[in-house]
Each structure stands twice: as structure tokens, then as C-alpha cells.
N, C-alpha and C positions, 0 to 999 in steps of 0.2 A: 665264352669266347670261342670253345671249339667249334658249338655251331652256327655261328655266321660267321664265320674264317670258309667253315666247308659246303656253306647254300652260297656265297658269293661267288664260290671256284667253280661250281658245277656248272651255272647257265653261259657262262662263257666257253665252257668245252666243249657244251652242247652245239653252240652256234660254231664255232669252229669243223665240228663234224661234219655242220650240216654242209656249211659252205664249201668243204674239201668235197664231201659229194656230189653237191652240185655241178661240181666242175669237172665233174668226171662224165656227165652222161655226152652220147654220142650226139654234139648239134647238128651237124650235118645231115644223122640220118635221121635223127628227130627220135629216136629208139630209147622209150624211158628205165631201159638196163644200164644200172651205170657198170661202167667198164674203170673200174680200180687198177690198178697198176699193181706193179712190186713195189715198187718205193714209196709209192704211199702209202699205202698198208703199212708199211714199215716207221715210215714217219708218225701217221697218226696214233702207232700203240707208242713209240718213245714220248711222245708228246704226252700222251694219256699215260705212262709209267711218272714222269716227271711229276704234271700236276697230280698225281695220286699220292709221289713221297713227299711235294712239300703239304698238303692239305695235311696228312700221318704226320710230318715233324713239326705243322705246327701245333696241332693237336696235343705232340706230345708237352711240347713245351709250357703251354698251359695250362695241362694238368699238373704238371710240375711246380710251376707259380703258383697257382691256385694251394695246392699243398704246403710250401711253404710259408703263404701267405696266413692259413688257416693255422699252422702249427707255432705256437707262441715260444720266446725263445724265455727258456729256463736264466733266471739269474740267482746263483746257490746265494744266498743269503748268511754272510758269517757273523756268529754272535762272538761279541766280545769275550772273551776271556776274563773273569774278575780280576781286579788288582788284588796280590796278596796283598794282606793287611800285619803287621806286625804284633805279635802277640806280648802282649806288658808281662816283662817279669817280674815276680810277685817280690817283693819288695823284703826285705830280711830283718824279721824280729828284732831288737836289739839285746841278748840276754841281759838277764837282771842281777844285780847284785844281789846276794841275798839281805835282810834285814834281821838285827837283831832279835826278831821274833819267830826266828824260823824254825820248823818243829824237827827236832831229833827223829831218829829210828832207834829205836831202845832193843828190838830182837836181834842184832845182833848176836854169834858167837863169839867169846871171848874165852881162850884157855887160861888157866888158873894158872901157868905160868908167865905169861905174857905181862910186857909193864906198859903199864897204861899211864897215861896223864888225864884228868877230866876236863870238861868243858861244859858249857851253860848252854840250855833248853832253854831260853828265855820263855815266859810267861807257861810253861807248861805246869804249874800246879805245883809245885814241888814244894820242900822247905827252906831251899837253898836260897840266895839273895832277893830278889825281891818276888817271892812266888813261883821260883826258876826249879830249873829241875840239871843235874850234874850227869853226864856221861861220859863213860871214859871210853877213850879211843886207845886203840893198839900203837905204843912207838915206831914198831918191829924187833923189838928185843924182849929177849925172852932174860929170866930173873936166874942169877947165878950164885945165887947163895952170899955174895957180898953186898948188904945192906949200902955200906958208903958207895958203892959205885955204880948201883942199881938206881938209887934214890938220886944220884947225881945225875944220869941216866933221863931217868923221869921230869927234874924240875930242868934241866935243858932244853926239853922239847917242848915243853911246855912254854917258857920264856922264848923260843926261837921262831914258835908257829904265828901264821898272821891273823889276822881279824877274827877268819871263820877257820872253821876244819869239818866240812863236812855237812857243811849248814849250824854245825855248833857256833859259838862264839864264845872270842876269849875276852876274859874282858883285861888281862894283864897287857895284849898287844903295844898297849904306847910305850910300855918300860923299855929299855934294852938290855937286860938283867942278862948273868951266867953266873952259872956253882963254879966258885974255886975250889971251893975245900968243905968236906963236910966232915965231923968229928961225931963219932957214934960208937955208944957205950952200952952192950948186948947186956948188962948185969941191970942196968938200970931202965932198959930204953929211951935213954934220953937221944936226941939229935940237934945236931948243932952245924947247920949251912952258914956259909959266909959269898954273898952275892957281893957281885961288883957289877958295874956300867953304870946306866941313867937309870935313873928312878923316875919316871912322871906319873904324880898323883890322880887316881880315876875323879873322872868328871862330873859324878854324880855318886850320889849316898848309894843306891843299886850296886851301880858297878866295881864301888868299895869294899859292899859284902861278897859282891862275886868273885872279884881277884883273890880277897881273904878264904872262900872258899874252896875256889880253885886250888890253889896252893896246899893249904893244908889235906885238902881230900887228897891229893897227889902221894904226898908225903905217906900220908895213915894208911895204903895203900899196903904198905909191907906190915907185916902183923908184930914184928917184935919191935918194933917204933911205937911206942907210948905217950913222948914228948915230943913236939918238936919245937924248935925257935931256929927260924932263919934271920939272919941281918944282913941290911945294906949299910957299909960302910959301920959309921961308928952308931947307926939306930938300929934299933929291933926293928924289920919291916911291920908285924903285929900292930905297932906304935905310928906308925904313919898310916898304915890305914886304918887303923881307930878316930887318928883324925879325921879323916876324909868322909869318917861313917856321920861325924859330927858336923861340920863344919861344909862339904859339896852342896851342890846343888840338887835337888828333889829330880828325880826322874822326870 
């Protein structure tokens, strides 16, 4: 575009020039000097400055266009942003109750003073009730030299614990039994508890032998105890669970 904007300016300036000069020569005398003035000298360079700055601004202007036109316009392109996604929280175990089979820790420490009550290892091999094994756990009381209130001591926490202690299991739990009164005679070793509450008989021939275990392992715990017989109400407990050893249901 700039050059045929600046060959189509030119031949028209040309003839312009030429025609200013012509009209300058002298007719009259016929003398082919042209005779130029002031003023038109002066016309003809503003004339020729003119057409010189617009040919230059149009020029410029189409380089201009020309540039823009070639230069392609940027469009930033934005990526999306992911959606957060919500992360599943992990959903919560439900712990387990233990089961009658659950296995003891037998390395425990246990000081020789401490009174203990036992409790059944179910199936761990042992000779106690049905192939059971007997553990005694700590009450928090330590033995003070009286037999009656030590052994009172012991078969309490025993009749007061629940199902399990420690993954042991008791198998006296359904009673509601408590020591009133124990009668203990250092000359002979005899002992002699008198329980009161509910008495509910074990539900199986096992858990017959285990209560009877439970209990008396309790008891033999203190060394100058030889005998013992506890009673509920007006039976020998020995005597009700002998039934129960006979008469419950088979594990």
C-alpha cells in the first residue's frame, strides 16, 4: 500500500511543476528563460512540502496496519482449577468384646504380699475347669496378717468383678454374692464364709467347675487356711455347684 499511495502522488506533482513553469516563460518576447517569481518559488516548495508529508503519513500508517494486522492478538487461555474432592474418612472399627477364650498373660509380677483373686484362661491347657488355666490378678491390697479380713478381702472382689478382668473371665459373674462374716480357726485351719445375695446357678457343667475353682483357689491363697466351706444362705455353695456339675448343660 505504501507504494502505490507514493507512484500515484508523484505524476501529479510532476505535471503541476511543469504547468507552473510554463507559465512563467516570457510570451511576449518569446525568450525560453523562464522568469520564476518570489511567490512562486515559494508556492511551489509548500505545495511540494505538503504533498511530501502526506505521501510520509500515509506511508506511515500502513506500516502500521500492516503490523498490526500481521501481529496475532494473544488470548491467555485459563485452565480450570480442579474441584477439590472430599477425602472419606476411614470409618471406625467397632472394638470387640472379648470372648470367653481369650488368652491370659501369665508373666506378670505379682508380690508375695499382694492378695489376689483368680480368674480362668479359658481353653489354655490347664487342669482347672474344662482344660482352663487359673490366674490371679492383684485386688490392690496387700495381706495384713488377719486371715478373716484378708480372705473377706479377696472373695469380695472376686463376687463384685464383671464378666472379664483383663481378658480373664469370671465365671461367678451372674451371682450377686458378698462375705458377711467369715469364722476362722488358726489351730485347725478350718474357714467358714457365710454369703448372702442372689445365687444364679452356672449355665453349663464348665462354668460349674470354674466358679468352684475360682472360689476355692481364692480362698487356699493364704497358707494357714486348710479347709474351707463357704455357704449361701442355709446350702453349702460346694453343694449347689456339684449340682450344676451334674445336672447343666455340656459346653
Amino acid at each position: 500500500m505504501k507504494n502505490t499511495t507514493a507512484k500515484s502522488l508523484i505524476p501529479a506533482l510532476l505535471i503541476g511543476l511543469t504547468f507552473l513553469s510554463a507559465c512563467a516563460f516570457d510570451i511576449a518576447t518569446g525568450n525560453a528563460t523562464p522568469t520564476v517569481t518570489a511567490d512562486l518559488g515559494g508556492t511551489i516548495t509548500a505545495a511540494v512540502e505538503t504533498v511530501y508529508a502526506q505521501v510520509t503519513e500515509t506511508a506511515r500508517i500502513a506500516a502500521l496496519s500492516a503490523t498490526a494486522t500481521a501481529t496475532p492478538t494473544m488470548t491467555a487461555s485459563l485452565t480450570p482449577s480442579p474441584t477439590p474432592t472430599d477425602t472419606p474418612t476411614a470409618s471406625e472399627t467397632p472394638t470387640e468384646i472379648p470372648t470367653a477364650t481369650a488368652t491370659a498373660k501369665t508373666d506378670g509380677y505379682i508380690p508375695e504380699e499382694a492378695i489376689v483373686a483368680y480368674f480362668v484362661s479359658v481353653g489354655a491347657g490347664g487342669q482347672d475347669g474344662c482344660g482352663d488355666s487359673l490366674i490371679p490378678v492383684m485386688t490392690g491390697h496387700h495381706k495384713s496378717g488377719n486371715t478373716e479380713e484378708d480372705l473377706k478381702i479377696a472373695l469380695n472382689y472376686l463376687f463384685s468383678i464383671g464378666r472379664y478382668v483383663l481378658g480373664l473371665y469370671n465365671a461367678t459373674y451372674p451371682s450377686s454374692l458378698r462375705v458377711t462374716t467369715i469364722d476362722f480357726r488358726p489351730g485347725s485351719g478350718v474357714a467358714v464364709a457365710q454369703l448372702d445375695g442372689s445365687y444364679v446357678p452356672p449355665a453349663t457343667k464348665c462354668d460349674a467347675h470354674r466358679y468352684h475353682d475360682q472360689v476355692w483357689a481364692t480362698a487356699y491363697q493364704f497358707d494357714d487356711i486348710k479347709d474351707f466351706t463357704p455357704h449361701v444362705g442355709g446350702s453349702l455353695l460346694g453343694d449347689r455347684l456339684y449340682a450344676s456339675m451334674l445336672n447343666a448343660a455340656d459346653e
